[in-house]
C-alpha positions in Angstrom: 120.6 85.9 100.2 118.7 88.0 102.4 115.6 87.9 104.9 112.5 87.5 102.7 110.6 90.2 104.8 112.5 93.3 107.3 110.2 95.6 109.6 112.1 98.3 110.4 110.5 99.7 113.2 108.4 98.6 116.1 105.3 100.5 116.6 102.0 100.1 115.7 102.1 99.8 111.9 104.9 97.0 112.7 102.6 95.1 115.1 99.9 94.8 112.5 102.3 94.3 109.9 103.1 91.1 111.3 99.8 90.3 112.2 98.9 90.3 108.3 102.0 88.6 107.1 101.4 86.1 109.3 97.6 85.5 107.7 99.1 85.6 104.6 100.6 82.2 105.5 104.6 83.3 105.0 107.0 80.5 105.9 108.4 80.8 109.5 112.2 82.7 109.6 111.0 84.9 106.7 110.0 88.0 109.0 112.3 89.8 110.7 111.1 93.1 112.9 113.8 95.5 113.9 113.6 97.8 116.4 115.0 100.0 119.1 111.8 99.7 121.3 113.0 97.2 124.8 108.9 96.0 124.2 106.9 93.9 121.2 104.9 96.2 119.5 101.9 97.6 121.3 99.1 100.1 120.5 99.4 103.8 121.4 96.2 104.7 121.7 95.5 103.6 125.4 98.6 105.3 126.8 97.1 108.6 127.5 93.4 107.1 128.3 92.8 103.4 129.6 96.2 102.9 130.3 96.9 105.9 132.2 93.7 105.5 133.9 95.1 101.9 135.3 92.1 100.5 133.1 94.6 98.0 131.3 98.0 96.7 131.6 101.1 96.3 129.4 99.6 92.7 128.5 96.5 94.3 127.7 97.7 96.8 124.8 99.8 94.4 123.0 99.0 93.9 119.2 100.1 90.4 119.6 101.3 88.4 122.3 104.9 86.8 122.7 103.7 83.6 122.1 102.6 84.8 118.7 106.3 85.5 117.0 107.1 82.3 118.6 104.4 80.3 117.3 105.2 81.6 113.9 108.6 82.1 113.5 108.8 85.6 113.4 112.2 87.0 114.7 112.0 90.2 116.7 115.1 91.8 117.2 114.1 94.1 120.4 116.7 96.9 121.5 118.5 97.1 118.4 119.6 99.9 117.3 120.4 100.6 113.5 123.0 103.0 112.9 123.1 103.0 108.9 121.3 102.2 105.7 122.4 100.9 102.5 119.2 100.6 100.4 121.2 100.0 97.1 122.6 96.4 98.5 119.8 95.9 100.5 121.5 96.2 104.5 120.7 97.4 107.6 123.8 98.2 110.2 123.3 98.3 113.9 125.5 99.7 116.4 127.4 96.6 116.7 128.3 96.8 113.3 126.3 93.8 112.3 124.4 93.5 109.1 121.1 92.9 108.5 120.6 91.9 104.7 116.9 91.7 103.0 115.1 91.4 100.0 112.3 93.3 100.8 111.9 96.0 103.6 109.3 97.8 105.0 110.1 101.0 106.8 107.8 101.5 110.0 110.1 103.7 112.2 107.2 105.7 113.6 107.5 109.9 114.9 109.5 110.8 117.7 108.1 113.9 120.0 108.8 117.8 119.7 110.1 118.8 122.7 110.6 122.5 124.0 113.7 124.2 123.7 112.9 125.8 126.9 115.0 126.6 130.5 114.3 123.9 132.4 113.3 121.4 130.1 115.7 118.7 131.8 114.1 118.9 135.0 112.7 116.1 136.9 108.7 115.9 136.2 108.7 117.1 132.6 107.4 114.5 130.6 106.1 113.6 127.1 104.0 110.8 126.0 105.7 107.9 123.8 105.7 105.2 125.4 104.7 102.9 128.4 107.6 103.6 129.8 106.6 107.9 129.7 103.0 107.0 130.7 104.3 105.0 133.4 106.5 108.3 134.8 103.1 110.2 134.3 101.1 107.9 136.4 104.1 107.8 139.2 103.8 111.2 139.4 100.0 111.6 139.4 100.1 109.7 142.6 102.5 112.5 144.2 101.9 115.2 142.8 98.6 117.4 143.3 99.0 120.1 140.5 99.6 119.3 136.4 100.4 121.7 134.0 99.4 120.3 130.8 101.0 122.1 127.7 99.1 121.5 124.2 95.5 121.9 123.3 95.5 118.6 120.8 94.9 115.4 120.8 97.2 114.5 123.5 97.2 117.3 125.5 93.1 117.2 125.5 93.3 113.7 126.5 95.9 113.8 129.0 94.4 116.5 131.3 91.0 114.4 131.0 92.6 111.7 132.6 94.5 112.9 135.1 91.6 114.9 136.1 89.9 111.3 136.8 92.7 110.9 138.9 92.2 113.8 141.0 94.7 115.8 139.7 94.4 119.8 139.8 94.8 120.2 135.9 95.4 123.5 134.1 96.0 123.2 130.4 98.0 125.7 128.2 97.8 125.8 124.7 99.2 128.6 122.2 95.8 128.1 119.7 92.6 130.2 119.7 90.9 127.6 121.0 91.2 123.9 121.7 92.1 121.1 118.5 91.6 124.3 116.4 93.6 122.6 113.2 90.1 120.0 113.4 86.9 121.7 115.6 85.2 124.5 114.0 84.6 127.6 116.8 81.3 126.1 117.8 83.0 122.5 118.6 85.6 124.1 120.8 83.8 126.1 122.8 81.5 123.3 123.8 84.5 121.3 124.6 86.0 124.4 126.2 82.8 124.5 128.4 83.0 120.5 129.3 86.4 120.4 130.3 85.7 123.9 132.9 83.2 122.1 134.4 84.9 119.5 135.2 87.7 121.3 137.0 90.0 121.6 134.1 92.0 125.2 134.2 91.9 126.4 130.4 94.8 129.2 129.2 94.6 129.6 125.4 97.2 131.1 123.3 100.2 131.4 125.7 103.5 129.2 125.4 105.7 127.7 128.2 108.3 129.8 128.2 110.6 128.1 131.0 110.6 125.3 133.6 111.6 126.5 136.9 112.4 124.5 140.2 115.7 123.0 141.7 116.4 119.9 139.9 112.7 119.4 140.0 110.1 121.3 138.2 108.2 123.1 140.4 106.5 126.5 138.1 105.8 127.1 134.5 106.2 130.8 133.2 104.2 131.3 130.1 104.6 133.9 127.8 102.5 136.5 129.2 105.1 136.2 132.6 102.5 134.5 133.8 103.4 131.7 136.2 101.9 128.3 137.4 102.6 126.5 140.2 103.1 122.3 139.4 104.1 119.3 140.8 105.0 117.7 137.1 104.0 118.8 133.8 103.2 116.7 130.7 104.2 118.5 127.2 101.7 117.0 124.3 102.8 119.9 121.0 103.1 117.1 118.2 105.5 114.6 116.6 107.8 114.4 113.8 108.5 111.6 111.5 111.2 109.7 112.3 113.0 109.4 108.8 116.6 110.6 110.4 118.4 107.3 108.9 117.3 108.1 105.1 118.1 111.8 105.0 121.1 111.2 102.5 119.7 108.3 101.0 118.1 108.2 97.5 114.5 107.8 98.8 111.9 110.5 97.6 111.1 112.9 100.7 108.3 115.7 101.3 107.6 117.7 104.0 109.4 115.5 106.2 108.0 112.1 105.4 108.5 108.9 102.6 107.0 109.4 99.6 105.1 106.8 98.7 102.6 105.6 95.8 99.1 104.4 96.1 100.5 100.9 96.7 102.6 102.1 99.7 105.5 101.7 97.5 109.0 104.2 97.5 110.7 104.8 94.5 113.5 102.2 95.3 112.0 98.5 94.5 111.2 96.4 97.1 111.3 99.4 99.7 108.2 100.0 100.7 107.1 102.6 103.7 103.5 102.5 106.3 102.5 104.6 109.4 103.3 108.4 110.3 106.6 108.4 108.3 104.8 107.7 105.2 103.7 110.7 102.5 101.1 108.6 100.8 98.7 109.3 97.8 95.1 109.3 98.9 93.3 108.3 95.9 89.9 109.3 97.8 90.6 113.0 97.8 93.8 112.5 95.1 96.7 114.2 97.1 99.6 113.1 98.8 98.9 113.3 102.8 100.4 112.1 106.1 98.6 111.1 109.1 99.8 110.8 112.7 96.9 108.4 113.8 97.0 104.7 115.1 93.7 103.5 112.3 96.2 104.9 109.7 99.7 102.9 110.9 97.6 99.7 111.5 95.5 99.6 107.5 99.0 100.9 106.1 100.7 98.6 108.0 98.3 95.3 107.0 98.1 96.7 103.7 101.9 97.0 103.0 102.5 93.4 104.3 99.6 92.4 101.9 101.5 94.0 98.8 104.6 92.4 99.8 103.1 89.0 100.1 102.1 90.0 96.2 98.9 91.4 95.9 98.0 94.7 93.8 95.5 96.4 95.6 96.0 100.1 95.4 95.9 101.7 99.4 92.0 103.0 99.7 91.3 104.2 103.0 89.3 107.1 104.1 91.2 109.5 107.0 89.8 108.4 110.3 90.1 109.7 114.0 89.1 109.0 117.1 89.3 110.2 120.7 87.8 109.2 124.3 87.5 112.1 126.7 86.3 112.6 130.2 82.9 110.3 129.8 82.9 111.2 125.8 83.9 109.4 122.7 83.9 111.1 119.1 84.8 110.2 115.9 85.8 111.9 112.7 86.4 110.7 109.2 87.2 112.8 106.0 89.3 116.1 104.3 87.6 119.7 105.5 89.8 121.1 103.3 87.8 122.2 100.5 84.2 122.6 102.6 82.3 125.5 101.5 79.5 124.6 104.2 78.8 123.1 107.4 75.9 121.6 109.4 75.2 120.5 112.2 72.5 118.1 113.7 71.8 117.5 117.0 72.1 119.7 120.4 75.6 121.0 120.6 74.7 122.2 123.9 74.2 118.3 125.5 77.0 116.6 123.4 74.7 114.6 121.6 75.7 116.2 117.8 77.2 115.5 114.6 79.1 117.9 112.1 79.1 117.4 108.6 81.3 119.3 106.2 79.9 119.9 102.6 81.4 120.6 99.3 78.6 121.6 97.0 76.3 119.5 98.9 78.9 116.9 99.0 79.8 115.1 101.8 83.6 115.6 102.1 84.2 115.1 106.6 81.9 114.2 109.3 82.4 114.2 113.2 79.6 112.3 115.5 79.7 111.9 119.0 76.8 110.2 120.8 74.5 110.1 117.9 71.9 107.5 116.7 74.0 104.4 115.1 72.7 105.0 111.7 74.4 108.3 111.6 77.9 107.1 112.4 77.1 103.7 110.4 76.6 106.3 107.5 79.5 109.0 107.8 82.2 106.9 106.5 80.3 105.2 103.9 78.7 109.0 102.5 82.1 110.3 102.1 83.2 107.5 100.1 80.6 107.4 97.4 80.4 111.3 97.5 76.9 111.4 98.5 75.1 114.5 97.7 73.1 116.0 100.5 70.0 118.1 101.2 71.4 120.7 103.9 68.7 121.7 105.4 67.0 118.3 106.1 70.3 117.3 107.1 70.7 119.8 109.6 66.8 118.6 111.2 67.4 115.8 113.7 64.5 114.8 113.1 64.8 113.8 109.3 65.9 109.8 109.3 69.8 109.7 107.2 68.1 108.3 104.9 65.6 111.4 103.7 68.4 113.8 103.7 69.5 112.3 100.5 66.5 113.8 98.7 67.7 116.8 97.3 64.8 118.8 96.7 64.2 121.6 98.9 
């Protein structure tokens, strides 16, 4: 007989996991979390802001404290590595050769980083974000080293020259887009972030690679594509994640595109398998399509909710895309599909960071992004795109229309 409940994995959508089978009142010894991480689950968020910053510790960004597992009898099997799979008789092998046998498992193995493929890539001072362990490399660094060279104009890359440039550092950020987070800001939203982060020191190069790493043992330039080169003390490399489905390649699991299928209950196609957080191709029943999302709100409600279905509830997996980010002295948030917009407005003064963006199918709200807007215009975003809320345009794009007027739909 097997372990009641496996977590294979120990990231964010593990932590929470365990949060929520524990407030579903399991017995103690019936959760078992397996992982290759050396720490308890923590979030990820933090790592390239508050942590890096030195704003909060390791303590600080744990989703639940040791004493927690303890209290509950939650076994947490840190640093173990599992080798092999056998879904069909319901084991896990680590690299011992030990078995782990289960009844039900919940796969929660997380993305590991791109990296370049680049001369140099070895070298001392080239780093990529993960873990507290890489931010804590970074931050080592950033008390050396003078000059970054940020590569990647995303989420991680944005976030990462922000902070470092709070540190002091002499940031210049590379990115092989257009413009910056182009796959999310429309033209208008980059170039005011474009304009924010120049101003505040940040060196912008926009649609150039790093093409090599160059320095003796340590890195010491970047050539871009362009033969451009930039001097730097270290260099932080921010260009995306993959899922982290290596172990169930040649297994009888349904892939796409890389990640788990799963149904609207979290669910695989193998019973009792079930699969949360950025390996997991789930169906959105909001905007009906199978998605995957690389975000911390999405590994922690997929990881609560799978934990939920185990424990025996039916509640299909409702939850609207959300994102976040803190930057330099700003913090935005976006929720929705842009998809299918046919029309976007804005409200506010794009000019002083105080707007909001709302994408429009139809005069349907179908995304929204707010950053230092009145409350009743973020309190609103998420809850418009879930009823499909029908908009008047041009009231919506007059600041000085209440929300709750731009629902009249006569012009």
């Amino acid at each position: 007989m097997g372990i009641p409940y496996v977590i294979l994995g120990g990231g964010v959508a593990a932590g929470y996991a365990a949060q929520e089978f524990v407030e579903q009142g399991i017995e103690p010894d019936d959760l078992c979390i397996v992982t290759a991480d050396e720490r308890l689950p923590y979030d990820r968020p933090p790592l390239s802001k508050s942590y890096m910053a030195g704003k909060k510790s390791r303590e600080d960004i744990l989703i639940n404290p040791e004493k927690f597992y303890a209290d509950n009898g939650v076994d947490v099997r840190l640093k173990t590595r599992i080798r092999a799979v056998d879904l069909g008789s319901r084991r896990l092998y680590d690299e011992d050769g030990r078995d782990i046998e289960f009844d039900q498992l919940l796969i929660a193995t997380g993305s590991s980083v791109r990296t370049l493929d680049v001369p140099g890539g070895d070298l001392t001072g080239v780093h990529y974000l993960r873990s507290n362990a890489d931010a804590d490399g970074i931050v080592d660094d950033a008390k050396n080293g003078q000059r970054a060279v940020v590569v990647g104009g995303g989420y991680i890359g944005m976030e990462v020259a922000a902070t470092l440039t709070g540190r002091g550092v002499e940031v210049t950020l590379v990115y092989d887009g257009k413009r910056l987070l182009e796959r999310l800001f429309t033209p208008e939203m980059s170039a005011f972030f474009e304009q924010y982060y120049t101003e505040r020191g940040v060196k912008l190069i926009a649609g150039q690679k790093a093409k090599a790493f160059e320095g003796d043992e340590r890195v010491e330039r970047v050539k871009l594509g362009s033969g451009q080169t930039l001097e730097a003390d270290f260099v932080v490399v921010g260009v995306g994640v993959t899922p982290a489905t290596g172990l169930f390649g040649g297994s009888e699991l349904h892939m796409q595109d890389g990640g788990i299928v799963v149904n609207k209950y979290l669910q695989t196609n193998l019973p009792g398998i079930y699969a949360a957080g950025d390996v997991a191709m789930y169906y959105d029943v909001l905007y009906q399509k199978h998605r995957r999302i690389e975000h911390w709100d999405n590994a922690m409600q997929q990881g609560k909710h799978a934990a939920q279905i185990m424990h025996g509830s039916h509640g299909e997996y409702m939850h609207l895309p959300y994102f976040f980010s803190d930057i330099f002295d700003l913090s935005w948030e976006f929720w929705g599909d842009t998809d299918n917009a046919d029309e976007i407005v804005y409200r506010g003064d794009l000019d002083s960071g105080e707007f909001s963006v709302w994408w429009l199918n139809g005069w349907t709200i179908v995304a929204a992004f707010v950053m230092n807007r009145p409350d009743d215009e973020r309190d609103r975003a998420a809850e418009w795109i879930r009823m499909h809320q029908r908009v008047n345009p041009d009231l919506l794009a007059n600041a000085d229309v209440s929300p709750a007027k731009v629902t009249q739909l006569r012009v």
